[in-house]
C-alpha positions in Angstrom: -5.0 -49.3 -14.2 -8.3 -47.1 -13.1 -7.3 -44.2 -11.4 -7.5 -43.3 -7.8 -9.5 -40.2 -7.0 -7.1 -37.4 -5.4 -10.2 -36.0 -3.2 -14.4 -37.4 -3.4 -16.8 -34.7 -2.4 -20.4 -34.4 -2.0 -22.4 -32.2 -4.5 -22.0 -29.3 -2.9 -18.6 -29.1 -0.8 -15.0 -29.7 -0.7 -13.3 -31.1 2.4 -11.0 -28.2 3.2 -7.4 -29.7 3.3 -5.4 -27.2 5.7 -2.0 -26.1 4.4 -1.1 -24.1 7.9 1.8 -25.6 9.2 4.8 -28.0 8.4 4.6 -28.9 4.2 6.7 -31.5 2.3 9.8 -29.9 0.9 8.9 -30.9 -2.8 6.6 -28.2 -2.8 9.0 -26.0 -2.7 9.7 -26.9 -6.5 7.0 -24.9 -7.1 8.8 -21.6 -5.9 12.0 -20.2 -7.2 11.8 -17.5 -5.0 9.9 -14.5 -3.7 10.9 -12.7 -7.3 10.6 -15.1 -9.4 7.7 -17.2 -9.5 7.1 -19.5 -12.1 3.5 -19.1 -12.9 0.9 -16.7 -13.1 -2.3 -17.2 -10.8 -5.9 -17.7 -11.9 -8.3 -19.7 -13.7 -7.6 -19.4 -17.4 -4.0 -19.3 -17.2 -0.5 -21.6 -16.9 1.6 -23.5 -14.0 3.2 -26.0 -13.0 2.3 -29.7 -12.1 3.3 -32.3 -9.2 2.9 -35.8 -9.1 -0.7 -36.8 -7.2 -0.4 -38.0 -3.6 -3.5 -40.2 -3.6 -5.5 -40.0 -0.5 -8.8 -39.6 0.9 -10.8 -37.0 2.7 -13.7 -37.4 4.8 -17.1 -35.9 3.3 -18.8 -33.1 4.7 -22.3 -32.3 4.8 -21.9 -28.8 6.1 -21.9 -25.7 2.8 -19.2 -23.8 4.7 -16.5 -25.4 6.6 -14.7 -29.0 7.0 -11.4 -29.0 8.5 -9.0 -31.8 7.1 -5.8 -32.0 8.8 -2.9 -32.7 6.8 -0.2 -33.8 8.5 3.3 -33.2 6.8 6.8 -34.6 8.0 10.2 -34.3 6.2 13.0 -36.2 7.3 16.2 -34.6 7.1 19.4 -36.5 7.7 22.9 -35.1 9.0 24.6 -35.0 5.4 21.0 -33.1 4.5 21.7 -30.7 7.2 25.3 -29.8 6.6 24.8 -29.4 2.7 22.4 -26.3 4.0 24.5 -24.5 6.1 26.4 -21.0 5.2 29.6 -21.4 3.5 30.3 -17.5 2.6 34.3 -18.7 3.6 34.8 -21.3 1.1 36.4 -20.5 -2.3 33.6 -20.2 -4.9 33.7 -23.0 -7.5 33.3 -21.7 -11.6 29.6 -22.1 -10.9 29.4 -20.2 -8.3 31.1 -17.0 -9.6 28.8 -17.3 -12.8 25.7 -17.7 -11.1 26.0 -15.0 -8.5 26.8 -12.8 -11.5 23.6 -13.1 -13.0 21.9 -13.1 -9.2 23.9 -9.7 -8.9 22.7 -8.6 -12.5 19.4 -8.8 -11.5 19.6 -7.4 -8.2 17.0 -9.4 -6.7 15.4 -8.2 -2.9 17.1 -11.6 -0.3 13.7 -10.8 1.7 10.6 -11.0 -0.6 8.6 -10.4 1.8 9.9 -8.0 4.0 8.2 -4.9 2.4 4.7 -6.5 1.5 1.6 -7.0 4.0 0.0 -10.3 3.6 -2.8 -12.2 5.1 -2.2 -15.2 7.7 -3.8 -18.5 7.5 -5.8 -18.4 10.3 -6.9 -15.1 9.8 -10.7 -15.3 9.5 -10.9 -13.9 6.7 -8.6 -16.7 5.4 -10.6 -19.1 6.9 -13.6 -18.0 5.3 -11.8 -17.5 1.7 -10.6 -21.1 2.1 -14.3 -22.6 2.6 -15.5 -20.5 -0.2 -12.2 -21.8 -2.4 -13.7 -25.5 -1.9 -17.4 -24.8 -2.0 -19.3 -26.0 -5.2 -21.8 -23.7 -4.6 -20.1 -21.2 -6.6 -20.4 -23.5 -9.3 -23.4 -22.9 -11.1 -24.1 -26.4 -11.7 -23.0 -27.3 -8.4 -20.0 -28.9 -10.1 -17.0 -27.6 -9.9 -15.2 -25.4 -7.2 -11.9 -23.2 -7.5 -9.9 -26.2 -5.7 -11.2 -28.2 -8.5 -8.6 -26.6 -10.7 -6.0 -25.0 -8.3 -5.9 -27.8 -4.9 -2.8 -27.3 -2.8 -2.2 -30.7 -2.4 -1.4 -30.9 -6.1 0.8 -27.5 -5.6 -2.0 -24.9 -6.2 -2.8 -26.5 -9.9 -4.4 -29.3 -11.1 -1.9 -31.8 -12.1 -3.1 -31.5 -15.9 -1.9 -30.4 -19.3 -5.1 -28.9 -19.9 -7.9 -28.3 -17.3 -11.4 -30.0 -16.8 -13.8 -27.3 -15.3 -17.4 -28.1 -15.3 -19.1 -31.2 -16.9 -16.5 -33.5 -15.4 -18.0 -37.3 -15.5 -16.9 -37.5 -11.8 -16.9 -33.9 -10.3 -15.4 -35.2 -7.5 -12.5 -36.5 -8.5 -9.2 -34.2 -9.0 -6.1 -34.4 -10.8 -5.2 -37.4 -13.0 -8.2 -39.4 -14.4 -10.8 -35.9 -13.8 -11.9 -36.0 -17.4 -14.8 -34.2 -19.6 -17.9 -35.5 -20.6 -17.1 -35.3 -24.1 -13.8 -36.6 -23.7 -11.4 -33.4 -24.4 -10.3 -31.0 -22.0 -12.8 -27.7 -21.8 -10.3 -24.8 -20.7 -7.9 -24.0 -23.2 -5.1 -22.6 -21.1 -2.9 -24.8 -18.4 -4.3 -24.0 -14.6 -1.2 -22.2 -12.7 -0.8 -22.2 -9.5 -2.0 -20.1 -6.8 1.1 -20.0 -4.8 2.3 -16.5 -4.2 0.0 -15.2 -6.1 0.1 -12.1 -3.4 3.9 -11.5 -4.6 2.7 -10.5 -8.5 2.5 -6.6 -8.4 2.0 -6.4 -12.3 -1.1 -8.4 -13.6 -2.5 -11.9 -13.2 -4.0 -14.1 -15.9 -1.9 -15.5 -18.9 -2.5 -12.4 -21.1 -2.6 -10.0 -18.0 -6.0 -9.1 -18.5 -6.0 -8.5 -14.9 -3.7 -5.4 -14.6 -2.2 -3.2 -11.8 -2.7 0.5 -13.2 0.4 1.6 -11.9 2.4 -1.5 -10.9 3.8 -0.4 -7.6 6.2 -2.2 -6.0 5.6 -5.0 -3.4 1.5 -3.6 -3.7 0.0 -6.4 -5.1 -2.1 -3.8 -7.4 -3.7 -2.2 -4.1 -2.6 1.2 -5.1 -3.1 3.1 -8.4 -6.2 0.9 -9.3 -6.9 -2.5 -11.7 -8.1 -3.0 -15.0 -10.2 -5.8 -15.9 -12.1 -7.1 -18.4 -15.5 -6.0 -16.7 -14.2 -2.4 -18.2 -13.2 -0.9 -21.6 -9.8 -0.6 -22.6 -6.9 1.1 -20.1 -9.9 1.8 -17.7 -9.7 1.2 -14.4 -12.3 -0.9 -13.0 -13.8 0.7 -10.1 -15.5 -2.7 -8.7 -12.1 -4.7 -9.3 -11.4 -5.1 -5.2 -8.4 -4.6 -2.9 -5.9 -6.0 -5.2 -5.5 -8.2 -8.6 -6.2 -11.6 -6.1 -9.5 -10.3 -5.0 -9.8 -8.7 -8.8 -8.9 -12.1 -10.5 -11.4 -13.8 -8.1 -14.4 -12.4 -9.9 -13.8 -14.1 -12.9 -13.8 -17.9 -13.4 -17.4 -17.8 -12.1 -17.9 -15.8 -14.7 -16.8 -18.7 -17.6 -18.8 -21.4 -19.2 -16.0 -24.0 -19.6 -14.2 -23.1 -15.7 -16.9 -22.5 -13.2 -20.3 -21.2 -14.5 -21.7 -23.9 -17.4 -23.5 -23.0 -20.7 -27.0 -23.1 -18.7 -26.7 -21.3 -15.6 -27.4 -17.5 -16.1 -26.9 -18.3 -19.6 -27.0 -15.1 -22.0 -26.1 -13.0 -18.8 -23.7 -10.2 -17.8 -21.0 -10.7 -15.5 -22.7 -8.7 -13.0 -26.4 -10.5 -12.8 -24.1 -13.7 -12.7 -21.8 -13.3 -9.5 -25.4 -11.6 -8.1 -26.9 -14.9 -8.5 -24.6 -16.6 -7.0 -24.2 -14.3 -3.8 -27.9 -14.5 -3.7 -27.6 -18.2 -3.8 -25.4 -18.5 -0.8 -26.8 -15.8 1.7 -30.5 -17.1 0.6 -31.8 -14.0 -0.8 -33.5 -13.1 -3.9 -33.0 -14.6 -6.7 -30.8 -17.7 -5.0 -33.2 -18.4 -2.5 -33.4 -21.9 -1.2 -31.1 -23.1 -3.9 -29.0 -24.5 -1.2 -30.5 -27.6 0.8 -28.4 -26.2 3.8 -27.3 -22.7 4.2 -24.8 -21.6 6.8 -22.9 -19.1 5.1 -24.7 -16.0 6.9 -22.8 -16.9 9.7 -19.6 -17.4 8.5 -20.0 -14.3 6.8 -20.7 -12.4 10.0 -17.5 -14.4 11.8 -14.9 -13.5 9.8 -16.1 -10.0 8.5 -17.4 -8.7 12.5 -20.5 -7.7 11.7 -24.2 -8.9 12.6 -25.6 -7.3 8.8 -27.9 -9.3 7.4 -27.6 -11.9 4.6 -28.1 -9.3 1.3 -26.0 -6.7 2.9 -23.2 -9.2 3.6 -23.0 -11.6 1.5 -22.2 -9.6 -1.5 -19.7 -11.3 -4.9 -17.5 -8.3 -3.6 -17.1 -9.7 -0.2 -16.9 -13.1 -2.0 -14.2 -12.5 -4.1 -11.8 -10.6 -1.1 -12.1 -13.7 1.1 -11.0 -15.8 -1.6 -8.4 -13.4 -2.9 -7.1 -13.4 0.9 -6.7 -16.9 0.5 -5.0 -17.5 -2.1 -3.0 -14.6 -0.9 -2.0 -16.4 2.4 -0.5 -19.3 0.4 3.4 -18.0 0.6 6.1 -20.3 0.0 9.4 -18.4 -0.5 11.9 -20.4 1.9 13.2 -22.9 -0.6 17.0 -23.5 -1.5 17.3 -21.0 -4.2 16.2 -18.3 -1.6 19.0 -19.9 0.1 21.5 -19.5 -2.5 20.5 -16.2 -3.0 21.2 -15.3 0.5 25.0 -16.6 0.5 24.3 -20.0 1.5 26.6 -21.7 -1.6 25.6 -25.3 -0.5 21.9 -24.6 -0.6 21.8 -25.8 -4.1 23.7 -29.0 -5.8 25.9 -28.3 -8.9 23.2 -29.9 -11.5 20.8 -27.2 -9.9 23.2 -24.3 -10.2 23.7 -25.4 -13.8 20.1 -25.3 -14.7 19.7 -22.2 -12.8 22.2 -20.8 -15.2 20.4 -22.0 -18.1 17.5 -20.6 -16.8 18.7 -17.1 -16.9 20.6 -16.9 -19.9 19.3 -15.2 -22.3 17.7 -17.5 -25.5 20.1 -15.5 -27.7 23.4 -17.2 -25.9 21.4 -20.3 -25.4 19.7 -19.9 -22.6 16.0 -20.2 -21.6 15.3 -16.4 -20.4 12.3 -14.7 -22.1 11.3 -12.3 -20.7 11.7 -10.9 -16.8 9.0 -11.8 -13.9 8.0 -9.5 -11.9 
């Protein structure tokens, strides 16, 4: 049976699908809590996958913005209802007393995000990070954005083993049935999600090639400095941005296989690529008229309060923070193990509280815990 396409774009846009608002409970599979989060963010690395909700988006024909709402209902009956509510006066079951043992060994924060600053939605900076995230114009073949790999709708990932970046036979088709023109997948590493990506205070990427210098507490790496691959061993990068979301930003562009393509700025340094491709959307330089319609100066100027021009603006610094902020506004914490964690004992069903017990026992005794996410 042919596959339905997820989303169908024009060459160089997305349609933005807004995630402000009400969401379907099963995304909240994706989240474990504000402490423990499953995957680590950006292109190049690992997460998790959800079953595609087919369904169409209208095309824009517009570089910067094209608002999609996304309507989401969850229907939640009585029995639903009362299974959720606090029960700190009923007798704790075996279960129970196990599992809050290991909650209380690890002595996890009940508010994750009570001590960290993090952007809102609708903040225009948001806003413009979330045009930029479905913009193919930061593809340098025009063919692949960062929703490509990492769409919300398919819970911050792609819905694949392995990723298709660029030369996809239909670029505008995501998750199940997006395929390579060759025929094999082109990343080599599982895309994770971008969900709470903000809440990682230690290093993004798979191998944490993105690194907080000194891994402050509910920072987000905005402290002590990053390290990135842009700079030599244990150095900090100077250029790395505000935190490791902006700093991770910087770099799918920069790959053949996720964003860039063998031929565009081929042989060239990370630098002279992301300048290219700043050039290309404020219309300066060396991207001039590369876009058959430009409104990004605008935007630009909207969301960062300023009337600077174009090549003062539109810089792959201020890029990279608008999509960091972004990704760093997509927080989903309020799930039923958050619940659980917080005293509600019904919050979770027995299978559940078994696997969470699993989950954190340690592979010596059986278990499935490796090593401790920060």
């Amino acid at each position: 049976m042919p596959h339905t396409p997820f989303h169908r774009i024009d060459k160089n846009h997305f349609t933005v699908s807004r995630i402000a608002g009400a969401i379907h409970q099963h995304l909240a599979t994706y989240v474990i809590s504000g402490l423990l989060i499953g995957t680590l963010t950006g292109c190049g690395g690992g997460g998790s996958s959800s079953s595609t909700s087919n369904s169409s988006a209208s095309e824009s024909s517009t570089d910067t913005t094209a608002a999609a709402e996304v309507s989401t209902t969850t229907d939640t009956t009585a029995d639903e209802s009362s299974n959720n509510e606090t029960t700190t006066d009923v007798e704790l079951s075996a279960l129970d007393v196990e599992l809050k043992a290991l909650i209380d060994t690890f002595s996890w924060n009940p508010d994750p995000l009570a001590e960290r600053s993090l952007p809102d939605i609708d903040s225009p900076l948001a806003q413009l990070g979330k045009a930029l995230f479905f913009s193919k114009s930061l593809g340098g073949d025009f063919d692949v954005a960062c929703a490509s790999c990492h769409h919300p709708l398919l819970g911050g990932d792609d819905d694949l083993s392995l990723p298709v970046g660029v030369g996809a036979f239909d670029p505008s088709l995501l998750g199940h049935g997006r395929e390579h023109n060759d025929g094999l997948p082109n990343v080599p590493r599982n895309s994770p999600t971008t969900f709470n990506a903000g809440l990682w205070d230690t290093a993004l990427f798979w191998d944490g090639r993105v690194e907080s210098e000194g891994q402050e507490d509910n920072a987000n790496g905005s402290v002590s400095g990053i390290r990135t691959p842009d700079t030599e061993f244990n150095v900090v990068d100077t250029n790395a941005g505000d935190n490791l979301v902006a700093a991770q930003a910087r770099f799918p562009v920069t790959s053949s296989e996720e964003m860039k393509s063998e031929f565009f700025e081929a042989g060239s340094d990370n630098t002279t690529i992301r300048d290219h491709l700043a050039a290309r959307l404020g219309d300066y330089g060396v991207g001039s008229g590369e876009l058959a319609r430009n409104e990004w100066l605008v935007a630009f100027q909207e969301a960062y309060g300023t009337a600077e021009d174009a090549s003062t603006l539109i810089t792959f610094d201020n890029i990279a923070h608008a999509i960091g902020e972004y990704q760093r506004s997509q927080v989903f914490v309020d799930s039923p193990w958050l619940n659980y964690v917080n005293g509600e004992t019904n919050a979770m069903t027995d299978e559940q509280k078994e696997g969470a017990i699993l989950f954190f026992t340690s592979v010596d005794e059986g278990g499935g815990w490796v090593f401790r996410l920060s």
